[in-house]
C-alpha positions as CSV (number, residue, x, y, z in Angstrom):
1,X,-25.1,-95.0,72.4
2,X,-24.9,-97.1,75.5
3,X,-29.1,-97.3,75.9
4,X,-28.5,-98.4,71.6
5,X,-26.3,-101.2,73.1
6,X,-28.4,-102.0,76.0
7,X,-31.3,-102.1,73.8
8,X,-29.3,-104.7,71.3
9,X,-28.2,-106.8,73.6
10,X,-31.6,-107.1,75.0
11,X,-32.9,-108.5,71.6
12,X,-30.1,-110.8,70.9
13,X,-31.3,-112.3,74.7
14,X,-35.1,-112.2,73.2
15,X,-33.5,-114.3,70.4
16,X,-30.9,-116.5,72.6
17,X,-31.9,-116.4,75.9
18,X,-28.3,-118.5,76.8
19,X,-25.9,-116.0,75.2
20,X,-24.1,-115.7,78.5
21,X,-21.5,-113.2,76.7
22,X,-24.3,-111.0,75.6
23,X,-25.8,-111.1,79.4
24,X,-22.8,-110.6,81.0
25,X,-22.0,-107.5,78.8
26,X,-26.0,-106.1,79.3
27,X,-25.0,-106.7,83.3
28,X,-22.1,-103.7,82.8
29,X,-24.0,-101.6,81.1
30,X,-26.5,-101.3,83.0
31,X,-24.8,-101.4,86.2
32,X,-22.6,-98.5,84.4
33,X,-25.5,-96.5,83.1
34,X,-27.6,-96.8,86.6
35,X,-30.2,-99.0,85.8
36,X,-29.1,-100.9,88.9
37,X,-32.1,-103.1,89.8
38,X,-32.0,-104.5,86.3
39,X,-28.4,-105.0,87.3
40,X,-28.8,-106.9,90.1
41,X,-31.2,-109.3,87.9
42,X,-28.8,-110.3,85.4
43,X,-25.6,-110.9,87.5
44,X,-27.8,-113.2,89.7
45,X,-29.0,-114.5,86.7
46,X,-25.2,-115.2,85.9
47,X,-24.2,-116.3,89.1
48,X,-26.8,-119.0,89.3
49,X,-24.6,-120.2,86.2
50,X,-21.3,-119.4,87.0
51,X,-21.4,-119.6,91.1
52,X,-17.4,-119.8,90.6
53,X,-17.1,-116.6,88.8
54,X,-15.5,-113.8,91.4
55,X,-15.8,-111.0,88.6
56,X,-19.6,-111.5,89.2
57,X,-19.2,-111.3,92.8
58,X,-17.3,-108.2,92.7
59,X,-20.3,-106.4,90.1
60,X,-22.8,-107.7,92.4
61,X,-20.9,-106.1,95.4
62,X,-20.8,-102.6,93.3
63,X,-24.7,-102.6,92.2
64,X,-25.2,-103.4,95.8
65,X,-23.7,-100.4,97.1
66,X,-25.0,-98.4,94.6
67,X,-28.2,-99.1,96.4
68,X,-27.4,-98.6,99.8
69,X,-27.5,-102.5,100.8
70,X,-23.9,-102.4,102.2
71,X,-23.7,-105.8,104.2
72,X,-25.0,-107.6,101.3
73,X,-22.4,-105.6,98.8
74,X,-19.5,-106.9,101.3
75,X,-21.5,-110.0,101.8
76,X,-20.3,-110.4,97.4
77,X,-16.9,-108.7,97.7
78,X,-16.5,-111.7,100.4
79,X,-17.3,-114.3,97.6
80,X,-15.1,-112.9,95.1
81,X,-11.8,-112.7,97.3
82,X,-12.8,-116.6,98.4
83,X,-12.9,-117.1,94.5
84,X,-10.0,-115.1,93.6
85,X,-8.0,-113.6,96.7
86,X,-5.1,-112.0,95.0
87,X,-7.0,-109.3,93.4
88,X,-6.4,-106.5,95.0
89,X,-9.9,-104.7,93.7
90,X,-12.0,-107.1,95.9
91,X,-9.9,-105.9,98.8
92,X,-10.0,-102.5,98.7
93,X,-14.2,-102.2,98.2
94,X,-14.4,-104.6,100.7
95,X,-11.9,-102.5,102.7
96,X,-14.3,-99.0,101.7
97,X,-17.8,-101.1,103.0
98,X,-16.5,-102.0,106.0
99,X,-15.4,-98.6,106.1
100,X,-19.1,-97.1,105.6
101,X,-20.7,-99.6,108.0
102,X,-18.1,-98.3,110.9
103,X,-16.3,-101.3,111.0
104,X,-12.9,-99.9,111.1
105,X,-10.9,-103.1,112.3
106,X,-12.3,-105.4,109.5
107,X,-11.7,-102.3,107.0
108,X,-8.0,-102.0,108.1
109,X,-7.4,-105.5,107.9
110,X,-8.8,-105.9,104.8
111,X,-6.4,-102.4,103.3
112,X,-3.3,-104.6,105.2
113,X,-3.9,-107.3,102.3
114,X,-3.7,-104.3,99.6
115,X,-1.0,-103.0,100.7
116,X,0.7,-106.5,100.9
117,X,-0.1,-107.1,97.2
118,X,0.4,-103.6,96.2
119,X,2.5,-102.0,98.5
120,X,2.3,-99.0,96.4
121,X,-0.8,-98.0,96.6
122,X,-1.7,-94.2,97.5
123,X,-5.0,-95.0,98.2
124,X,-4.9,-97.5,100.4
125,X,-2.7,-96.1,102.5
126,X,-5.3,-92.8,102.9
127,X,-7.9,-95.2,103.7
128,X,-5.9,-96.6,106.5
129,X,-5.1,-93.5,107.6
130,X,-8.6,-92.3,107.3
131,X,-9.8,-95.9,109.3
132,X,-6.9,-94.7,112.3
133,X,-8.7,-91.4,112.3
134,X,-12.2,-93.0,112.9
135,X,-10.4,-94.9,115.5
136,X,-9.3,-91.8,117.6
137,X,-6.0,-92.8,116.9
138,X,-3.7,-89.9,114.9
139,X,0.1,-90.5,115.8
140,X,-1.1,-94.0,113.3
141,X,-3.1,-92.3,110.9
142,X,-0.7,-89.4,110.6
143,X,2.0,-91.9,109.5
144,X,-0.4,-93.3,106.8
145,X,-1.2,-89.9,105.5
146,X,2.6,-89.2,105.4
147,X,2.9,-92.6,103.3
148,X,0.2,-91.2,101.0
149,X,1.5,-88.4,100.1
150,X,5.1,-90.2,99.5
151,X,3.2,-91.8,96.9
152,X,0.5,-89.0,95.8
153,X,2.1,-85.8,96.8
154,X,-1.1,-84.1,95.2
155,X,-3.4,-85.7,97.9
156,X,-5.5,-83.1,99.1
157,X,-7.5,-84.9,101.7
158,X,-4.1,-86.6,102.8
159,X,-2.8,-82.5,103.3
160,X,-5.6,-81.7,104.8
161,X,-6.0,-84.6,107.3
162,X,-2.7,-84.1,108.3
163,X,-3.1,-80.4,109.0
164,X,-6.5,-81.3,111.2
165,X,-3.9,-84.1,113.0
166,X,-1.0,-80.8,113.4
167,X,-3.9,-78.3,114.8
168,X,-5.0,-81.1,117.5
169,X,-1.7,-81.2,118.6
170,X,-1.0,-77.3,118.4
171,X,1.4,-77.7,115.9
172,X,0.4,-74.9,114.1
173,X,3.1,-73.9,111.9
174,X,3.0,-77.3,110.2
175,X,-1.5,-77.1,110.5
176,X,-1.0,-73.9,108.2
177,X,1.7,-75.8,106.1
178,X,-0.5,-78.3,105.1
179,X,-4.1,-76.3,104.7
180,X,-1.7,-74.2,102.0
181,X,-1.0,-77.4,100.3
182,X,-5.0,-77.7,100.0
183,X,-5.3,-74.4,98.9
């Protein structure tokens, strides 16, 4: 159904080439159906029309870490929070690049300004845990896993971070607590 669609909306571009709705629609499709380089072409397409538009920003930034091209992914995530920075979407892939590329300061800074406009969020708070861990830091990230699971009890990679964070410290009693939870 979704190739029918992409197929349409490729002929209704044939016929109007400036049916920006149409494009921008084709754009998510294909980013959502993996035909990412056609992707790319259409949201840059878009953006050289709409440079104000942070949605297009933000799809840009996915299709580009779809294809591995992670600076130029957070590169777009920067240009959509510029455009919009209270959505807390741009934040948290921005927060997850940084993460890949190692940069574990930027990441946690960037999962702060989550948490500040969604202090609620599970995730976040594992990825800020998991950024602490990267950092050699556990007393940090063991609080952050702790936060997780106040909010995500179910968090099995929160359980089991925190049993790797109890071993280390030869608490095992609690270590075996949380690798149960896991199991």
């Amino acid at each position: 159904a979704a190739i029918e669609e992409i197929q349409d909306l490729q002929q209704i571009l044939k016929e109007d080439s400036s049916n920006f709705q149409a494009r921008r629609r084709l754009a998510i499709l294909l980013l959502d159906n993996g035909f990412n380089e056609d992707a790319l072409k259409q949201l840059a397409f878009l953006i050289g029309i709409f440079p104000s538009d942070a949605i297009l920003y933000y799809n840009l930034g996915i299709v580009y870490e779809k294809v591995k091209k992670l600076d130029a992914a957070a590169k777009s995530y920067e240009k959509a929070i510029e455009l919009s920075p209270e959505e807390t979407d741009f934040y948290y892939n921005l927060g997850l690049v940084y993460t890949d590329l190692g940069k574990h300061d930027e990441a946690i800074e960037v999962f702060n300004k989550v948490i500040e406009l969604d202090p609620e969020d599970s995730n976040t708070y594992f990825n800020l845990g998991f950024c602490y861990m990267k950092k050699n830091d556990e007393d940090v990230a063991m609080n952050f896993f702790q936060k997780t699971l106040e909010f995500n009890g179910m968090d099995v990679f929160a359980h089991f971070y925190l049993g790797n964070i109890y071993y280390n410290k030869q608490e095992i009693e609690l270590a075996v607590k949380e690798y149960n939870k896991v199991i």
